[in-house]
SEMARZA-235229 format. One record per residue (C-alpha): residue number from 1; residue in three letters; z, y, x. Coordinates in pm, whole numbers, always signed. Each point is the difference from the previous one (the first is absolute). Layout:
BEGIN
   pos   code       zz       yy       xx
   NUM    ala        Z        Y        X
...
***
This chain:
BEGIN
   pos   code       zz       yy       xx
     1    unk    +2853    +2886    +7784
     2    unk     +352     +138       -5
     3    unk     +195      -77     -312
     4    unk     +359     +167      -34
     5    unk     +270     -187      -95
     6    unk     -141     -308      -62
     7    unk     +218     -335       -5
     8    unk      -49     -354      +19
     9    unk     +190      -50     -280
    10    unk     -225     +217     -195
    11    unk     -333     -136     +144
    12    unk     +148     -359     -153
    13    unk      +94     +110     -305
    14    unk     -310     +162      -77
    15    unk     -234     -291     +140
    16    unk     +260     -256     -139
    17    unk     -122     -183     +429
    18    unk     +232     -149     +179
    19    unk      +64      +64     +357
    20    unk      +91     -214     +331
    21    unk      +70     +166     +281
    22    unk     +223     +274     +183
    23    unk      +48     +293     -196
    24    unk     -143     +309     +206
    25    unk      -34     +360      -97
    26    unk     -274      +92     -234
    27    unk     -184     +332      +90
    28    unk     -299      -75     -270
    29    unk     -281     -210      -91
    30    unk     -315      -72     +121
    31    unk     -339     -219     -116
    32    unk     -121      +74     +409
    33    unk      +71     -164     +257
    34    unk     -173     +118     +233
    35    unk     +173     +409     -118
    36    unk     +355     -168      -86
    37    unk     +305     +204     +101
    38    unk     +347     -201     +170
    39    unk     +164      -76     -315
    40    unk     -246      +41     -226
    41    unk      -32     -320     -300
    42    unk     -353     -161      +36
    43    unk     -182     -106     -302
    44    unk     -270     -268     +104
    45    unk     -215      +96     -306
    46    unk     -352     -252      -59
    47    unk     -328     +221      +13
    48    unk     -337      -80      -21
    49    unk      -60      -15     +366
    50    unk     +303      -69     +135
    51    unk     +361     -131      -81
    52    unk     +308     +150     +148
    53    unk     +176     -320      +69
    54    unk     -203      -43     +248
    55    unk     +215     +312     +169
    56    unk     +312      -80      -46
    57    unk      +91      -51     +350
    58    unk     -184     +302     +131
    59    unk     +182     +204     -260
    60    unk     +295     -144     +115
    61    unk      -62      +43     +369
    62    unk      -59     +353      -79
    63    unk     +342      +63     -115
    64    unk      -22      -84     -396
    65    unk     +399     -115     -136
    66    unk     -166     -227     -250
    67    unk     -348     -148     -113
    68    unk      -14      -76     -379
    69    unk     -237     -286      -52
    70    unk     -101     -223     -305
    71    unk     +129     -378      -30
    72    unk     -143     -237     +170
    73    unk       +6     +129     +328
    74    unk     +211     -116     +254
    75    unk     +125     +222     +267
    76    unk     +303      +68     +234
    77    unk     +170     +346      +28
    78    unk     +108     +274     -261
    79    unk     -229      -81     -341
    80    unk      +66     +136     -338
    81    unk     -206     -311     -200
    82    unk     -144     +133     -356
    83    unk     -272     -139     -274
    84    unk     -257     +236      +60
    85    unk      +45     +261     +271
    86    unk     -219     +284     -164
    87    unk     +207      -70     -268
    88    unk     +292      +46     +164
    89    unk     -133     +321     +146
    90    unk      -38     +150     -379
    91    unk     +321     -133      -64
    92    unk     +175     +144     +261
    93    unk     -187     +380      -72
    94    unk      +88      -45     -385
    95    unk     +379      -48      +87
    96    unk      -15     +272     +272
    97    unk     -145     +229     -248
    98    unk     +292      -61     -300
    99    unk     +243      +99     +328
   100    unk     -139     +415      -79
   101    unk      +18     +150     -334
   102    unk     -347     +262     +101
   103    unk     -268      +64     -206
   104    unk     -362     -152     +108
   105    unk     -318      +91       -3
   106    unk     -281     -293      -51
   107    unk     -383      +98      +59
   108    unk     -297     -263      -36
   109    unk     -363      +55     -107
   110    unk     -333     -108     +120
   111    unk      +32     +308     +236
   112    unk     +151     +319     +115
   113    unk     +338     -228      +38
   114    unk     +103     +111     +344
   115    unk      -92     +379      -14
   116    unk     +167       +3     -342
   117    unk     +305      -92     +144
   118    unk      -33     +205     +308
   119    unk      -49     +295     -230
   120    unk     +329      -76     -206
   121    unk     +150      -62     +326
   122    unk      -51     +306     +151
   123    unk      +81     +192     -318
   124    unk     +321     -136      -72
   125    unk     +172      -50     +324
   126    unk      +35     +368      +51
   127    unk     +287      -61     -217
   128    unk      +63     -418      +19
   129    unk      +67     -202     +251
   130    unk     -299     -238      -51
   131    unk      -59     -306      +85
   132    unk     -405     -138      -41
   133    unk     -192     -288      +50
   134    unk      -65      -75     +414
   135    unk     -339      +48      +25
   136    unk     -201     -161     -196
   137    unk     +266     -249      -86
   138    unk      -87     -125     -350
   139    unk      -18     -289      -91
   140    unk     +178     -302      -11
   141    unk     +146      -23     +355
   142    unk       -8     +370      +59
   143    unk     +194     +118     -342
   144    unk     +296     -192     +122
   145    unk      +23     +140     +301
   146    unk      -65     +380      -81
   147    unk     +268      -85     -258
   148    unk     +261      -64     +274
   149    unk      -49     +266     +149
   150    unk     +198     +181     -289
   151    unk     +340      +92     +142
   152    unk     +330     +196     -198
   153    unk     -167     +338     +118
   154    unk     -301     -102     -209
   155    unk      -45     +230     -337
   156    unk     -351     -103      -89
   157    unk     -226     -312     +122
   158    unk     -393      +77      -63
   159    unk     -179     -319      +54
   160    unk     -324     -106      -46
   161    unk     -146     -315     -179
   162    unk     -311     -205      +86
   163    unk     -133     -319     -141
   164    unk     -288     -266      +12
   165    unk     +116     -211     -293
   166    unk     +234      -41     -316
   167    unk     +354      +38       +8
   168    unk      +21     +121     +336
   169    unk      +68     +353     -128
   170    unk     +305     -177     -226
   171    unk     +123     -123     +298
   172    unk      -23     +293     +138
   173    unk     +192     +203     -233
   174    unk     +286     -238      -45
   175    unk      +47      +59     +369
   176    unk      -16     +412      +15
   177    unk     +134      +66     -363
   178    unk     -190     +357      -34
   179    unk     +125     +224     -316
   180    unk     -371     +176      +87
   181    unk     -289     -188      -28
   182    unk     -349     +182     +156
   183    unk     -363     -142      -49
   184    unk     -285     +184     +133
   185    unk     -299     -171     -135
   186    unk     -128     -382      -63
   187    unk     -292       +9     +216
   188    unk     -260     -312      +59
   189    unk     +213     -158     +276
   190    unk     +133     -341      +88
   191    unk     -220     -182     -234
   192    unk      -38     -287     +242
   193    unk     +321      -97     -152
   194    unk      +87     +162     -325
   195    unk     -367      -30     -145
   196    unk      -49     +321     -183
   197    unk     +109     +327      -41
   198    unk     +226      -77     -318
   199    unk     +169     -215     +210
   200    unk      +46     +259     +261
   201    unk     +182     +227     -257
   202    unk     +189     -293     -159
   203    unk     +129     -117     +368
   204    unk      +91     +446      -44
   205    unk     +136      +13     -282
   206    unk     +287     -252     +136
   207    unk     +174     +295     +158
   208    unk      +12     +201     -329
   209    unk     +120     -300     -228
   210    unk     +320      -50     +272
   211    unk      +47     +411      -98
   212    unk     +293       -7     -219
   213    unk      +87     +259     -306
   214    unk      +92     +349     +140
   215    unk     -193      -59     +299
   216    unk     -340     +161      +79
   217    unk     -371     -118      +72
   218    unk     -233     +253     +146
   219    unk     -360      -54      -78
   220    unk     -393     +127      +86
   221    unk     -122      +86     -356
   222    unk     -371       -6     +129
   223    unk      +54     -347      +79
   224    unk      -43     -201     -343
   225    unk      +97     -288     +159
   226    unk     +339     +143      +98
   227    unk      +71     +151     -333
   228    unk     -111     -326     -176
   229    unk     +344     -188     +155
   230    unk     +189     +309       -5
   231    unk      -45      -45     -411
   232    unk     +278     -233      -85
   233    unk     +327      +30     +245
   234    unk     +338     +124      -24
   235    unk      -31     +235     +285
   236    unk      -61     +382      -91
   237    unk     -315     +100      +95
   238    unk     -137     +303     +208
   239    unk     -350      +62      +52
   240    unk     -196     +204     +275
   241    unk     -414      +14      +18
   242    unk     -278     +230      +17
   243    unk     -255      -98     -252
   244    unk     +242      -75     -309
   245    unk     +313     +206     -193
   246    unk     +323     -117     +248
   247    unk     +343      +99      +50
   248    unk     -132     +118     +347
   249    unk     -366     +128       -5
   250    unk     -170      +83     +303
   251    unk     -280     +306      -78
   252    unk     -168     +283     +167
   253    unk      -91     -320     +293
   254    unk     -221     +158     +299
   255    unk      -55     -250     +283
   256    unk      +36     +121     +334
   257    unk     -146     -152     +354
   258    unk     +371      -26     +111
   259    unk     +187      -47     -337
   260    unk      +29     +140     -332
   261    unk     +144     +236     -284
   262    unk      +66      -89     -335
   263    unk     +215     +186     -295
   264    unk     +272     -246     -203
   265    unk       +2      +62     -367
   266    unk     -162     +339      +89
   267    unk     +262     +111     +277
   268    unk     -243      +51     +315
   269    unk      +11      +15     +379
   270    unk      +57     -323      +75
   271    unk     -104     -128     +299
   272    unk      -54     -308     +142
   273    unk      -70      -75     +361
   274    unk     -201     -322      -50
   275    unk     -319      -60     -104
   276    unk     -200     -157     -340
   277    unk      +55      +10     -387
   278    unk     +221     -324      +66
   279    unk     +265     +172     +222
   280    unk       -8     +268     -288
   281    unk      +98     -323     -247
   282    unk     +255     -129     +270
   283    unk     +203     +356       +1
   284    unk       -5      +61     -357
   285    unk     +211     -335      -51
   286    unk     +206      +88     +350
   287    unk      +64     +369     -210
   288    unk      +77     -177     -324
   289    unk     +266     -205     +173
   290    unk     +136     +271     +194
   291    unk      +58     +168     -360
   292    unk     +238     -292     -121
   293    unk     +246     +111     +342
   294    unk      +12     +348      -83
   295    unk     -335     +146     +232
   296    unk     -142     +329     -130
   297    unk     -328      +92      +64
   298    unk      +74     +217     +288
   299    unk     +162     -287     +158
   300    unk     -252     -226      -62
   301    unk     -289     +253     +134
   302    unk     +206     +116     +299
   303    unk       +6     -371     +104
   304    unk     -353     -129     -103
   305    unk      -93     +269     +299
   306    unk     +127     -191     +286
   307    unk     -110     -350     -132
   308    unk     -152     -190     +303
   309    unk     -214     -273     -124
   310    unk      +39     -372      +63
   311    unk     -148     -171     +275
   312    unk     -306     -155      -80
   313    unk      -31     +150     -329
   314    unk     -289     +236       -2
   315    unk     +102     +186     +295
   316    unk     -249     +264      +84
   317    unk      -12      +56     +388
   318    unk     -230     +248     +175
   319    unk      -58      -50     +371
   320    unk     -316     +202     +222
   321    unk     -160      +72     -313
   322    unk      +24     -340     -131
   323    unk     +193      -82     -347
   324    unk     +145     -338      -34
   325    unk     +154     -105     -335
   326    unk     +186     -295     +117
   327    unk      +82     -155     -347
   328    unk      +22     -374     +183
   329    unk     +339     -116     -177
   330    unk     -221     -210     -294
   331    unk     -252       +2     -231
   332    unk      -65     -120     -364
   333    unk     -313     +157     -218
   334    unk     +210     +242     -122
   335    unk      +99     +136     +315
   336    unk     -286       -5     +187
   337    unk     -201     +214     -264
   338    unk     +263     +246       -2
   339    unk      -33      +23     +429
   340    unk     -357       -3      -33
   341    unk      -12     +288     -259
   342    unk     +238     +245     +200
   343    unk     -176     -120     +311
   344    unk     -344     +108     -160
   345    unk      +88     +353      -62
   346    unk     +105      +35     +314
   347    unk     -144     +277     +249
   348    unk     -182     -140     +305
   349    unk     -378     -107     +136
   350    unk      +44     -342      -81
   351    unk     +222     -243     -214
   352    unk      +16     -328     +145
   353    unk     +231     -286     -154
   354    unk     +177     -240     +169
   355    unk      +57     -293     -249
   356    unk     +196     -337      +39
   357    unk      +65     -254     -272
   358    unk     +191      +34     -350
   359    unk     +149     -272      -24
   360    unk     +231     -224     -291
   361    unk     -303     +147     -251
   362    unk      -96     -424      -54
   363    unk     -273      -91     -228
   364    unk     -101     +396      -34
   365    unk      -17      +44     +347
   366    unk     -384       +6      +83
   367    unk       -2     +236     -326
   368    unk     +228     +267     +135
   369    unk     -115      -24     +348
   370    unk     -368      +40     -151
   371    unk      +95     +336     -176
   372    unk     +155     +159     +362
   373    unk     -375      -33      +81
   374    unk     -142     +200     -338
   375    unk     +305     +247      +74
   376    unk      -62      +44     +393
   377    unk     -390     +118      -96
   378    unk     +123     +228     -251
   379    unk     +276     +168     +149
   380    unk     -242     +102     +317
   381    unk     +112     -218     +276
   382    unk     -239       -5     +263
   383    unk     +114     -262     +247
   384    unk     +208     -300      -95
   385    unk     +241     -272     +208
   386    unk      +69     -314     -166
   387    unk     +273     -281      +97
   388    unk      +63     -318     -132
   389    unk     -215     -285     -204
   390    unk      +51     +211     -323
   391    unk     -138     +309      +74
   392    unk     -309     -212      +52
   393    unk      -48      +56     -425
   394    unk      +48     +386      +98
   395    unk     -284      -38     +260
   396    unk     -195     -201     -235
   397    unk      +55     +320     -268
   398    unk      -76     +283     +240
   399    unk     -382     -159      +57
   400    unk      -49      -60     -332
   401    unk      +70     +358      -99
   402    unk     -258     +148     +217
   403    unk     +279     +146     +272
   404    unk     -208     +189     +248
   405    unk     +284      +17     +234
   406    unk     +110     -264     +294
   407    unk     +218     -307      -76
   408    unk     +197     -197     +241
   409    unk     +195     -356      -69
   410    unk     +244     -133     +222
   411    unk     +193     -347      +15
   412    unk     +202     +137     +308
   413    unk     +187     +303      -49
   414    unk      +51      +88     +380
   415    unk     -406      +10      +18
   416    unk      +78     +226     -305
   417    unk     +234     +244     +165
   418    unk     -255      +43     +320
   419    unk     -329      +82     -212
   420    unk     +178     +217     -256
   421    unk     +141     +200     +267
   422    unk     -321      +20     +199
   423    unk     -129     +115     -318
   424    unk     +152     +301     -101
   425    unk       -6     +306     +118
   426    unk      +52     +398     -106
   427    unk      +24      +93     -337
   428    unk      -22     -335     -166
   429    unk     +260     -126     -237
   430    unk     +147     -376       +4
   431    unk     +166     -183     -231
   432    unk     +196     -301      +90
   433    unk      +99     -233     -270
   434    unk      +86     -359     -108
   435    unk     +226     -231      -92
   436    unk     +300      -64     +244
   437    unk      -65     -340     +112
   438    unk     -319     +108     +155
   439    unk     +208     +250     +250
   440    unk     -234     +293      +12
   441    unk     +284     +200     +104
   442    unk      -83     -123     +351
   443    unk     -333     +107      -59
   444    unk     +104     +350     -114
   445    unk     +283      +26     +323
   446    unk     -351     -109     +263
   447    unk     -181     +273     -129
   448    unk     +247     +282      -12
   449    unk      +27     -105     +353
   450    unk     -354      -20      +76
   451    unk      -32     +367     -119
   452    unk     +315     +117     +172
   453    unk     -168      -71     +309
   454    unk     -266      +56      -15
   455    unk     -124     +259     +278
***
């Protein structure tokens, strides 16, 4: 990943490592070595499956200046030599950062993250020079490096926040320094590891305690959760929501197969191009931000028209009379109801649900997995696709409940792919959902295929 301008000097001071070697030409940085650019600085980060010392060389061999490792390890050739090299990788972001005086954007929450900051994205650099999160690039490695991507063109940085524990979001915010803080929701996610939903909006609220006097915190109002830690901080606060009195309130809402319209604080015709009451949520805190740069509402509307959505998010695709809503990217309880409800009113012969694990959930797990089952019954589904040992609780739920339809488990997910796609046909409509690990994407690319070939 190319970095401009970036020193040797500076990657030292930052990382306070030390370095043996010849000095080279730094182009960027990299934690892959298998992706790594000639010059780029390799960061041999420790993961749960893997630890990139053991790639040192190959980065090297594929053209990397320098490999920053922890101590301890012994090598020969150009090593920067630190305490802790994701530490080192914050540490270098957080000083890169200080280098721009831009304003930044910071959006967590349960979910809606990513299309949240697509939304303010899209808005806002028909005037800015934006620079957003890569990807999906949110966390702990992936901050850092969307971070240093910023450049002296840069007026605004929009970047995204995720989490699975305490402090991480701290962290986090030392490292971007937003003046706008964004939370969507506290939803009933990562539990494995933060063991309740208060927890979940305390590990939240760390972006809006970093929030400094004269800066600004936009919240959900219909989320009590949200407007619990929103209570007490130094932060201004601007509210958006649907249900409650807010600085931006969505009305008039009418649903749409391919989108919606919605009125703010009574203005109508606005119209957005993606689809469930969420999305409606995730542009009313995209068009409350857009307010704070100056965006009227005929900017804001004339851009909400040629949104595209996000990949993976609840993308509605129609092929031979088919509809696919490929919504594959993850899944918590939240979530998934929310899929499963727009899904449900959809038009078509059939609604069939392809569902893969939810996973982090921990000792709730079997409970949330056992309502998908109530939910699948009563939202109409008539034939359902299950992956992975947890969905086992939703199988378990669907009997129980008296599901006349057909149920399918499945412990390999290429077997998956082949019988869903023998399995649908004209007029039926699919959803394909689940949390990332379990890669249902490739499930949802097989049968596009399958139908696109289909004689």
């Amino acid at each position: 990943m190319k970095v401009e301008g970036l020193t040797l000097n500076f990657i030292l001071k930052a990382t306070g490592g030390k370095c043996k070697g010849v000095r080279k030409k730094i182009t960027g940085v990299s934690v892959d070595s298998r992706t790594i650019g000639k010059g780029e600085v390799f960061f041999a980060l420790r993961g749960e499956r893997y630890d990139g010392h053991s790639f040192c060389e190959q980065a090297l061999d594929n053209g990397a200046s320098w490999v920053v490792i922890e101590k301890g390890f012994c090598r020969a050739g150009n090593f920067i030599k630190v305490n802790d090299t994701l530490k080192a990788l914050g540490n270098l972001a957080k000083m890169w950062r200080q280098k721009f005086n831009i304003k930044c954007i910071a959006i967590t929450g349960t979910s809606g993250k990513t299309t949240t900051r697509g939304i303010i994205s899209h808005i806002l650099k028909s005037r800015y020079n934006c620079c957003e999160s890569i990807k999906n690039y949110n966390n702990l490695i992936g901050l850092p490096l969307s971070v240093l991507q910023i450049h002296k063109k840069t007026d605004i940085a929009i970047l995204e926040m995720g989490m699975n524990r305490l402090r991480e979001i701290k962290r986090l915010s030392s490292i971007a320094d937003p003046h706008t803080g964004v939370i969507t929701n506290v939803g009933r996610g990562h539990l494995e590891f933060l063991g309740s939903i208060q927890n979940v909006a305390k590990a939240k609220s760390e972006l809006l305690h970093y929030l400094k006097k004269g800066e600004v915190a936009v919240l959900n109002s219909d989320d009590p959760y949200v407007m619990k830690i929103g209570s007490k901080i130094k932060a201004e606060v601007i509210t958006y929501g649907i249900e409650n009195p807010s600085d931006f309130r969505g009305g008039k809402v009418m649903i749409r197969k391919k989108g919606s319209r919605f009125a703010v604080n009574g203005e109508e015709a606005f119209y957005l191009p993606l689809l469930g009451k969420i999305n409606i949520y995730n542009a009313l805190a995209a068009i409350a931000v857009s307010s704070l740069f100056g965006f009227g509402s005929k900017d804001i509307k004339d851009r909400l028209k040629s949104l595209k959505p996000e990949p993976l998010r609840l993308n509605r695709i129609k092929i031979r009379g088919i509809t696919i809503f490929n919504d594959s990217y993850n899944a918590n309880p939240d979530s998934m109801d929310a899929a499963l409800s727009v899904v449900a009113t959809a038009e078509g012969k059939r609604k069939i649900a392809c569902l893969g694990d939810m996973l982090e959930l921990g000792k709730e797990a079997v409970k949330f997995h056992t309502e998908v089952g109530k939910k699948l019954r009563e939202y109409g589904f008539n034939l359902i696709f299950l992956y992975g040992p947890l969905s086992l609780h939703i199988l378990k739920s669907i009997k129980n409940s008296g599901f006349k339809g057909k149920v399918f488990h499945f412990k390999d997910r290429k077997n998956l792919g082949k019988v869903l796609s023998n399995a649908v046909r004209k007029g039926d409509v699919v959803l394909i959902k689940g949390s990332h690990d379990n890669r249902l994407d490739i499930v949802a690319d097989e049968l596009i295929r399958n139908i696109k070939g289909r004689n």
